[in-house]
Backbone as a ProteinNet text record, in pm:
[ID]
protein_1_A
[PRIMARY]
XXXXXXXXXXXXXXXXXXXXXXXXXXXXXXXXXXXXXXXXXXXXXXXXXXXXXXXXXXXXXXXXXXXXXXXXXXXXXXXXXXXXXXXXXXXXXXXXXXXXXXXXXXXXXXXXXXXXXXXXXXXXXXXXXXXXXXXXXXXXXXXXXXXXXXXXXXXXXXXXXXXXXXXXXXXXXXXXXXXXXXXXXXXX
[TERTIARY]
-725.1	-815.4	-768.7	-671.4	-568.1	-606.4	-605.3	-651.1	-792.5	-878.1	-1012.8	-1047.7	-1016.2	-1047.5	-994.4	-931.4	-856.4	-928.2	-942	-1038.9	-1200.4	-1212.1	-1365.3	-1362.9	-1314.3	-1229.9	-1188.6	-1132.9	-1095.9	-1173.9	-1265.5	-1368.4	-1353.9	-1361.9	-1317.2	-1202.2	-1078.3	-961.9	-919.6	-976.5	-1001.4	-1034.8	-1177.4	-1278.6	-1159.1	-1090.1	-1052.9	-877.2	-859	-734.4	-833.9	-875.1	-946.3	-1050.4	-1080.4	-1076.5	-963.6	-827.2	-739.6	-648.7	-685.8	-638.9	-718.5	-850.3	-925.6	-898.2	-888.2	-859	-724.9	-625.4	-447.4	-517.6	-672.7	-669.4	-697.5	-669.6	-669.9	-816.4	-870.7	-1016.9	-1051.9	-962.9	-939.5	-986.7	-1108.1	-1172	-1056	-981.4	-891.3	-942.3	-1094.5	-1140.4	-1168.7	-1147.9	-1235.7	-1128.9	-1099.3	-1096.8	-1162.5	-1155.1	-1256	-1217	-1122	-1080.5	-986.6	-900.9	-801.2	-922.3	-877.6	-921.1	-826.2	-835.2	-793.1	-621.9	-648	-544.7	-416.7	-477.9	-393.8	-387	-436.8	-410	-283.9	-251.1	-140.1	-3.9	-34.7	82.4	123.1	20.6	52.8	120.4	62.8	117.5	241.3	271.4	430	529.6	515.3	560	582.4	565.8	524	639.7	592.5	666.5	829.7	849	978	1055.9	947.2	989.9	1010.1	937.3	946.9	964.8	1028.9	1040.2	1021.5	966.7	922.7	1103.6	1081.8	1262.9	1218.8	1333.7	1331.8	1219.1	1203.1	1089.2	970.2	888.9	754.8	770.2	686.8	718.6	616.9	572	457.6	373.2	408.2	268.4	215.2	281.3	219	148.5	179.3	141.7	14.7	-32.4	-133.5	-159.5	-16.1	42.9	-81	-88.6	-192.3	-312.5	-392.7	-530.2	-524.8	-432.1	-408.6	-378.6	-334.9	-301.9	-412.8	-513.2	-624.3	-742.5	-730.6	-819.4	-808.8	-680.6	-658.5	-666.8	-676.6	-725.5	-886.7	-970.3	-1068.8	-1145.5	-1070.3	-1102.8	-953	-918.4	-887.8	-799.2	-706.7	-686.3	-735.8	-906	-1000.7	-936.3	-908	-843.6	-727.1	-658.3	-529.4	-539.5	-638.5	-670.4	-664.4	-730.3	-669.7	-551.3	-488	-327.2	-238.1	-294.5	-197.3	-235.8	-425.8	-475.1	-384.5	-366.2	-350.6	-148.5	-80.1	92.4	101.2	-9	-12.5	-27.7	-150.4	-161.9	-15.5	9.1	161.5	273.8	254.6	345.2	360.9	200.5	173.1	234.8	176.8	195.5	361.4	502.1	553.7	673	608.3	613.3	584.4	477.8	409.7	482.7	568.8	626.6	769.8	821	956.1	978.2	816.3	864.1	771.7	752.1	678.2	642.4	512.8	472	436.7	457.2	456.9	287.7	184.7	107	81.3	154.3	172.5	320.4	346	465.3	442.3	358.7	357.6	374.8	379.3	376.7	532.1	601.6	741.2	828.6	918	1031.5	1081.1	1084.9	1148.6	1253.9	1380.8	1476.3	1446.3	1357.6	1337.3	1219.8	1171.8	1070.7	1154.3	1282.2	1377	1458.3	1465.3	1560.4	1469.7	1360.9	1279.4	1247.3	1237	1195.6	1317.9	1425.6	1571.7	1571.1	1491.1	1468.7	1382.2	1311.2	1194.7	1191.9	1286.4	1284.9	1335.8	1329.4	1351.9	1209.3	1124.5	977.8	904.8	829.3	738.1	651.5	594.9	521	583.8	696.5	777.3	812.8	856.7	850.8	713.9	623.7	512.6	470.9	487.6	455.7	526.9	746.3	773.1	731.7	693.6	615.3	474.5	382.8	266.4	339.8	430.7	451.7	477.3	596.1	606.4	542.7	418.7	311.6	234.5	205.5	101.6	150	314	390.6	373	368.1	367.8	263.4	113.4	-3.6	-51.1	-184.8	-232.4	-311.3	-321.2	-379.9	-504.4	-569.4	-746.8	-703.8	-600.3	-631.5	-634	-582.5	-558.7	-439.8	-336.7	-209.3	-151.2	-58.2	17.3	-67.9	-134.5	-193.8	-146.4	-169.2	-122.7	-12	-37	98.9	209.9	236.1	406.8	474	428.1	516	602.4	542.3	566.4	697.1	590.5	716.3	858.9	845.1	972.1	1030.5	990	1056.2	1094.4	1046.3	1020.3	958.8	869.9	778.2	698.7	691.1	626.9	485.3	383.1	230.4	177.3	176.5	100.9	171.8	56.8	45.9	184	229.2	352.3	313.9	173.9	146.1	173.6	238.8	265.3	173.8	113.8	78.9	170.2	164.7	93	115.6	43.1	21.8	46.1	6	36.8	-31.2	23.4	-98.4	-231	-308.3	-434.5	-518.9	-435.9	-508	-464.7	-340.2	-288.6	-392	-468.3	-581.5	-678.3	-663.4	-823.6	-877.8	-990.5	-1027.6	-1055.9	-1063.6	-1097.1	-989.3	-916.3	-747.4	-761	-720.8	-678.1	-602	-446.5	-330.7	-322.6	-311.4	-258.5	-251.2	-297.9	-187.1	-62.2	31.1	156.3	175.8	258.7	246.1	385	376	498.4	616.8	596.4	679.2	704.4	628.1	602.9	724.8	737.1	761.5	972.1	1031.1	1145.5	1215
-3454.6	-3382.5	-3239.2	-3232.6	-3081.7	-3030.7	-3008.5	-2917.5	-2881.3	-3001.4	-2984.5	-2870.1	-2923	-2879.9	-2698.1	-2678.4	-2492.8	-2470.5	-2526.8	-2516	-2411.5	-2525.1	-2492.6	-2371.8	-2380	-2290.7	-2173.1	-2139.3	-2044.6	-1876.1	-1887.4	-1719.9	-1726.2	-1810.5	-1821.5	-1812.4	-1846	-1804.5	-1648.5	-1595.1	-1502.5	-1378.2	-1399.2	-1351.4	-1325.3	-1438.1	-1437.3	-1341.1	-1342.2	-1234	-1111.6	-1071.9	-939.3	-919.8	-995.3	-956.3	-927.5	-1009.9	-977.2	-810.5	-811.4	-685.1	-573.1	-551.5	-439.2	-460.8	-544.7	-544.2	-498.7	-478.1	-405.4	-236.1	-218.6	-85.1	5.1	138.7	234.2	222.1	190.7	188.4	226	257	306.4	437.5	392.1	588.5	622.5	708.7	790	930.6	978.5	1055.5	1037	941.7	943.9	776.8	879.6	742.8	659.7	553.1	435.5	377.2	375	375.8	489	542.2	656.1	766.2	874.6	995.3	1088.2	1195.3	1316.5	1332.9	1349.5	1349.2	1265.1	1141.2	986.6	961.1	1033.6	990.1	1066.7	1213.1	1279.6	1261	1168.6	1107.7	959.1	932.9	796.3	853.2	917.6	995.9	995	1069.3	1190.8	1060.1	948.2	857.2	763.1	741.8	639.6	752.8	898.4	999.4	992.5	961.5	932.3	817.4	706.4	537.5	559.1	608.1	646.5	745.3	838.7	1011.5	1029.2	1144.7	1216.2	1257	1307.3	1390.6	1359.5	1322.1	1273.4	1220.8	1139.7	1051	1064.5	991.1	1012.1	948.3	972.5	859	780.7	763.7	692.9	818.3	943.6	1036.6	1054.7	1056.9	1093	893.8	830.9	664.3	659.3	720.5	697.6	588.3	591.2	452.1	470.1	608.2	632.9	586.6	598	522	337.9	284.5	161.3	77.3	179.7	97.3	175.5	294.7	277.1	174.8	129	39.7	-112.9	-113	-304.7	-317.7	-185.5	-203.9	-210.2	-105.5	-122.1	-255.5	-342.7	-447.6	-576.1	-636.6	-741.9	-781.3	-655	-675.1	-609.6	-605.5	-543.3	-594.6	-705.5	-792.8	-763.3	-667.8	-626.7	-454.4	-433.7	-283.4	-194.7	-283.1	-210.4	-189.3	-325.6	-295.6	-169.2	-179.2	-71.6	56.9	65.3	185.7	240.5	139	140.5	161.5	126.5	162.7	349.7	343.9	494.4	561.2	513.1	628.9	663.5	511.1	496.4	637.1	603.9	656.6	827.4	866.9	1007.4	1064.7	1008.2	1029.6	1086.4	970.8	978.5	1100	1099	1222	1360.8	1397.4	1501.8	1496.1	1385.3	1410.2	1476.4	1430.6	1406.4	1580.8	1644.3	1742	1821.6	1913.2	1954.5	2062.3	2098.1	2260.1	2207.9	2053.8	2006.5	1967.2	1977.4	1896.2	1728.6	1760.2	1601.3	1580.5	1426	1371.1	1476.2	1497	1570.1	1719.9	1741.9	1900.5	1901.2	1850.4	1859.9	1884.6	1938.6	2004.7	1819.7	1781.2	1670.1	1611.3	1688.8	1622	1626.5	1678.9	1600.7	1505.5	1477.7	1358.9	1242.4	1268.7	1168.6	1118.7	1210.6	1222.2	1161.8	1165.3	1094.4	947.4	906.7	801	733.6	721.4	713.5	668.6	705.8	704.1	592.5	551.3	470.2	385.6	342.5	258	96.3	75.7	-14.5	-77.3	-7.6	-12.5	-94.7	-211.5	-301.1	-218.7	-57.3	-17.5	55.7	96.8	132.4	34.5	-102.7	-205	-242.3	-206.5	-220	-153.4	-29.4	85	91.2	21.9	21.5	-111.5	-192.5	-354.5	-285.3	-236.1	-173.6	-79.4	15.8	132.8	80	-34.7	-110.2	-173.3	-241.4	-289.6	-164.3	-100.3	-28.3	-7.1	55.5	129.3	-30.9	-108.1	-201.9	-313.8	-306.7	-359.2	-360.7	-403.2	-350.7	-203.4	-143	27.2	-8.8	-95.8	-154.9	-120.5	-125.8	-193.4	-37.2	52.3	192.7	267.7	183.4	228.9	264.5	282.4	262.6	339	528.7	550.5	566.5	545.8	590.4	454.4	368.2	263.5	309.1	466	479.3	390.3	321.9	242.8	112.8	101.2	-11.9	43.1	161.2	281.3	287.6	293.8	335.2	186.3	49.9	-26	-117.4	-44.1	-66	-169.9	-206	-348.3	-296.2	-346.7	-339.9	-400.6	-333.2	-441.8	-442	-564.6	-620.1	-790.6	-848.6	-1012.5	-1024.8	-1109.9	-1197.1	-1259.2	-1256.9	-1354.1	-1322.6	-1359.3	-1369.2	-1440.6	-1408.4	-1538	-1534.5	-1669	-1781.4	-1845.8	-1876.3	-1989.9	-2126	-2160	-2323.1	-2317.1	-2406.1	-2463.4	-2437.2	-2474.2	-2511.4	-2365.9	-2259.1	-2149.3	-2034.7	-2004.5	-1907.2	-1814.9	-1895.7	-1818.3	-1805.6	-1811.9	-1747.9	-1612.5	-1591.7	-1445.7	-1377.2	-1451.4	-1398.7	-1351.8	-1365.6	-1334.1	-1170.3	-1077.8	-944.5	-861.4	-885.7	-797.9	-711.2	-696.1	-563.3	-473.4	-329.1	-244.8	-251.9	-210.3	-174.7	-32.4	73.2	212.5	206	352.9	384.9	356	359.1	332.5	134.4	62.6	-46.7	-74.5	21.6	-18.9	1.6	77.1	103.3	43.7
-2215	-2126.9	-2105.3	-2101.5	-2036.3	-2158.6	-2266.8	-2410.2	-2379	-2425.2	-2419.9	-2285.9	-2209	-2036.6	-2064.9	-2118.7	-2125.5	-2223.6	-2316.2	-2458.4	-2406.8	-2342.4	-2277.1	-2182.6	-2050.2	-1939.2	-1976.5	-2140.3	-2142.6	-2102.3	-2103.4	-2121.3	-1950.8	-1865.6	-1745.2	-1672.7	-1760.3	-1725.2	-1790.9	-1855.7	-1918	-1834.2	-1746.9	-1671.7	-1549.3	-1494.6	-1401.8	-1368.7	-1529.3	-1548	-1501.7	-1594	-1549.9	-1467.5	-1369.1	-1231.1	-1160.2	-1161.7	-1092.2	-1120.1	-1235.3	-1310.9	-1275.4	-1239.9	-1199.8	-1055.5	-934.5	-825.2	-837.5	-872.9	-908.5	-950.8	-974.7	-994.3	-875.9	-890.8	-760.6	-676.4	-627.9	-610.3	-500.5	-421.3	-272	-211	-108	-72.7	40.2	-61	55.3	106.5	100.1	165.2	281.4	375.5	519.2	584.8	714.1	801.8	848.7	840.1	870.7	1061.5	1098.3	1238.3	1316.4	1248.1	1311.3	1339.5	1413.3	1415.9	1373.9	1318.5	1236.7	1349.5	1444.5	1538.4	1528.9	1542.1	1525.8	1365.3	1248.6	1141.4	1106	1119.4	1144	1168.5	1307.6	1329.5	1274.1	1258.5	1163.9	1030.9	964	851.2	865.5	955.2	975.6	1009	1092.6	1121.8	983.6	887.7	791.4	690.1	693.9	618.7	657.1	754.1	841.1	804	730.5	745.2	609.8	447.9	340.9	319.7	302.4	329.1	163.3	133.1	-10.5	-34.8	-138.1	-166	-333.8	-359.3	-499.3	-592.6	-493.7	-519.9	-451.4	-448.8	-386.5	-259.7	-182.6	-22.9	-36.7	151.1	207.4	212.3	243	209.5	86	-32.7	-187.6	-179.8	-143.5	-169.4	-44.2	64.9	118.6	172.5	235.2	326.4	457.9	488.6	625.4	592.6	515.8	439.8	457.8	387.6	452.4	550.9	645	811.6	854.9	838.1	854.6	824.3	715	635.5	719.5	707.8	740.4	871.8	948.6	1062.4	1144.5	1012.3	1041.1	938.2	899.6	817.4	892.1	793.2	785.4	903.9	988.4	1158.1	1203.2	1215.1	1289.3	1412.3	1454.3	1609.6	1656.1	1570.4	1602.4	1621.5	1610.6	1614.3	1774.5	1831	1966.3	2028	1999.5	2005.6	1953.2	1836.2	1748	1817.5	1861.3	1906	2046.3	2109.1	2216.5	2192.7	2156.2	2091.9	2057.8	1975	1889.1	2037.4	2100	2217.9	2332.9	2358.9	2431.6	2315.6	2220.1	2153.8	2152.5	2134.9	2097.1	2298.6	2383.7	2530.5	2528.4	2505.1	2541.1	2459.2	2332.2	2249.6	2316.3	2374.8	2432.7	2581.2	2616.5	2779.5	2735	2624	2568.8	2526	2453.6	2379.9	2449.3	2559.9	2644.8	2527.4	2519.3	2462.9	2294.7	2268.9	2144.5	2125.8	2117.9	2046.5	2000.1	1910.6	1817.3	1836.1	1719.9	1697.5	1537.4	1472.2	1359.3	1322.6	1480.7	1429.7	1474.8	1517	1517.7	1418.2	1392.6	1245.9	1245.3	1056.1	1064.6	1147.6	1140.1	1165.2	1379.5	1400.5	1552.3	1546	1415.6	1421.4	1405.6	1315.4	1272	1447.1	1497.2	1631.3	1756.4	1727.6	1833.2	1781	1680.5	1622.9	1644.9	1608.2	1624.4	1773.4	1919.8	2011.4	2025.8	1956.6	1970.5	1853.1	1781.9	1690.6	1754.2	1876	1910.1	1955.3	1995.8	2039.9	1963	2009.7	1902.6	1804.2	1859.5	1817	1687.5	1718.7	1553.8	1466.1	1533.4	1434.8	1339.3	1413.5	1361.7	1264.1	1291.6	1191.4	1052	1103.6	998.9	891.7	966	890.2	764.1	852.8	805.2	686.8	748.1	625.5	485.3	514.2	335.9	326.6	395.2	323.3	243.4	313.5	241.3	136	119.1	-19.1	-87.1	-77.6	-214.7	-206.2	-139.3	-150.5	-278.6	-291.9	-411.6	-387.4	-465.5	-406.5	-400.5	-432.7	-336.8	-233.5	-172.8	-32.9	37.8	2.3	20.6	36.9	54.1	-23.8	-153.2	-179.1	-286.2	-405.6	-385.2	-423.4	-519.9	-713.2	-793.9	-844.9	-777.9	-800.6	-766.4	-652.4	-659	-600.3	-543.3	-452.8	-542.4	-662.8	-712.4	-790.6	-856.4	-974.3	-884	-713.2	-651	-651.8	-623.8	-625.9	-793.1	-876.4	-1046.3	-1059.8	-987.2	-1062.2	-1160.9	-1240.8	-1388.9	-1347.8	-1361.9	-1344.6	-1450.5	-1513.6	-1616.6	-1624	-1730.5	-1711.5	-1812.7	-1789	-1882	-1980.7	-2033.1	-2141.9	-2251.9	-2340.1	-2489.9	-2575.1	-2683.9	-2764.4	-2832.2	-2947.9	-2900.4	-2824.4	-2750.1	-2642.3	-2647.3	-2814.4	-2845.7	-2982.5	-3015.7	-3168.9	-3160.9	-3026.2	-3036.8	-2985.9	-2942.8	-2912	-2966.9	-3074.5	-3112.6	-3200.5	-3207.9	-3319.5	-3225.5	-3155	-3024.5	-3048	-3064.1	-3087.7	-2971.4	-2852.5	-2708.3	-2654.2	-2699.5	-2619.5	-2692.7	-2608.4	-2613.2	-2500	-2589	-2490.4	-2446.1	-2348.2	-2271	-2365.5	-2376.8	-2458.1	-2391.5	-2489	-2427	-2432.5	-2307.6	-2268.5	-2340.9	-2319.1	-2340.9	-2242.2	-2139	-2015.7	-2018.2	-2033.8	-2082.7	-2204.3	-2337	-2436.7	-2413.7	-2278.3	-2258.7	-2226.4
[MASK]
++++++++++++++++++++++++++++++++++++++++++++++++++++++++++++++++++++++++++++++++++++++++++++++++++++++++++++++++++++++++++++++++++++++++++++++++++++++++++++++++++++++++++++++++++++++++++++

């Protein structure tokens, strides 16, 4: 039964690789917030920039970590959204008491964004942010992170399927099967 049954199944298991493979592609509108406002996306930014910092490598700002704790908030923890709304506001407040004449947590020179955070990294609401920040850096970039795949490039996951043919006697000659190319980055 297990032959016959994949025999048949196959254009379906097939179908169902490459769905999972176009959902792993960038597809994410990082033009527009869907719950933050321009204000609160800033500091989410600069905060997330703090938790992944750019340098060498790319961070959580070149990866569009802020797009995804926008997104999953106005989607999949739509129910957790006031909370966070309501942390960010606690947060931006005690920022603006802390740094009188300041604006934002973003318009601050890094190393006093580093020095206040450092201050508030004990806070549920920074735990939170730092939970959210490596999600976003290593989601799938549907989701609105991880723009470009850096997040994956920074932790080196390789994305593509493991399949080799042949597969077995009974499918090595399949004409439906077609591999991955392999990249150059792939081929090292």
């Amino acid at each position: 039964m297990g032959i016959a049954w994949l025999a048949a199944a196959w254009p379906q298991v097939v179908a169902a690789a490459e769905h999972a493979h176009q959902m792993a592609a960038d597809t994410a509108d990082r033009s527009k917030f869907l719950l933050l406002t321009a204000a609160q996306a800033r500091d989410v930014d600069a905060i997330a920039s703090q938790i992944v910092p750019s340098g060498a490598t790319p961070g959580a700002h070149e990866a569009g970590v802020v797009y995804f704790i926008d997104h999953v908030h106005a989607g999949l923890w739509k129910d957790r959204a006031p909370d966070f709304i309501t942390g960010l506001t606690e947060f931006q407040a005690r920022c603006a008491k802390h740094y009188a004449g300041v604006a934002q947590f973003a318009d601050l020179p890094g190393d006093e964004q580093t020095a206040y955070l450092k201050h508030m990294e004990h806070k549920p609401f920074f735990g939170g942010m730092r939970f959210l920040t490596v999600l976003g850096l290593l989601a799938l970039p549907s989701y609105g992170g991880n723009a470009g795949k850096l997040g994956w490039k920074l932790v080196g996951f390789d994305d593509q399927h493991a399949w080799q043919p042949p597969f077995g006697h009974y499918d090595a000659e399949y004409a439906g099967f077609v591999p991955y190319a392999k990249t150059a980055e792939h081929q090292a």
